[in-house]
C-alpha positions in Angstrom: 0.0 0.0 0.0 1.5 3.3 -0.8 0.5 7.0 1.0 0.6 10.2 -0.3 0.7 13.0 2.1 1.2 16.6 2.4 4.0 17.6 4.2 4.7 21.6 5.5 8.3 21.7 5.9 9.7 24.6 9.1 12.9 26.1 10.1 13.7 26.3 13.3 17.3 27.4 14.0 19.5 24.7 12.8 16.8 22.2 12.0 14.2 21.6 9.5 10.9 20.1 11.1 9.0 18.0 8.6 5.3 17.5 9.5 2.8 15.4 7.7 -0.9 17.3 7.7 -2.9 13.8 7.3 -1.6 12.7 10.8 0.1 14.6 12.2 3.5 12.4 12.4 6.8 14.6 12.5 10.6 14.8 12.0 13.2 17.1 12.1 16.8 17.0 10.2 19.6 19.3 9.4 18.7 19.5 6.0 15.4 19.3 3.9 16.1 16.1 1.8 17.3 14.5 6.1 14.0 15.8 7.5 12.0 14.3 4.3 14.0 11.1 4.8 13.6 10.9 8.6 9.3 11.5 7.9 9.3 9.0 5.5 10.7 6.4 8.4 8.5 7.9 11.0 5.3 7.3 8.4 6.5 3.8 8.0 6.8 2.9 11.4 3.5 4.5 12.6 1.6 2.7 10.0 3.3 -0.4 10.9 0.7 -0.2 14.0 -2.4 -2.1 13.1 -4.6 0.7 15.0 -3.6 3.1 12.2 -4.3 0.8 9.4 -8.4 2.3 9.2 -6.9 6.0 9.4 -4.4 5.0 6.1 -7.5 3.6 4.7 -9.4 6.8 5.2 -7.0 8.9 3.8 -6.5 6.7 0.2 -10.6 7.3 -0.1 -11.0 10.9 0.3 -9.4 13.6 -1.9 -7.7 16.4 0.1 -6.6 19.2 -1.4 -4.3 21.9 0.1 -3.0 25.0 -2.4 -2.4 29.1 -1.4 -4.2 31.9 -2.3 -2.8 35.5 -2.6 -4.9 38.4 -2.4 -4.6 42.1 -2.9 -6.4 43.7 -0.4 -6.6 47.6 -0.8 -8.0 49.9 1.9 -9.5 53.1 1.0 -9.8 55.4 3.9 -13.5 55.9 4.7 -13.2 58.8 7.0 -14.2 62.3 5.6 
């Protein structure tokens, strides 16, 4: 079985702390491509779990969709 996730990769100081939106697991390394590589084992070990099996499950049979919107927002003062 194969998951496909969404991960939000953060800086903090030294390390990068990769998170996975779908459930949450998280790992940190001192580079991007160590933190994706350290996720990827924490995904595989936490599905490894039986209990977590039905949330994998869940996730391969709904479509989530995450993107970023930019808007221009331009205030006119209303004050006369």
């Amino acid at each position: 079985m194969c998951f496909k996730g969404t991960v939000k990769i953060e800086q903090s100081d030294e390390w990068y702390v990769a998170t996975c939106l779908e459930n949450y697991v998280a790992s940190q390394g001192k580079t991007i491509d160590e933190a994706l590589a350290n996720l990827k084992e924490a995904i595989e070990l936490y599905y490894e779990d039986e209990e977590n099996v039905d949330e994998l499950n869940f996730y391969q049979n709904n479509n989530i969709f995450f993107t970023t919107l930019e808007v221009d927002i331009q205030c006119q003062n209303t004050l006369s």
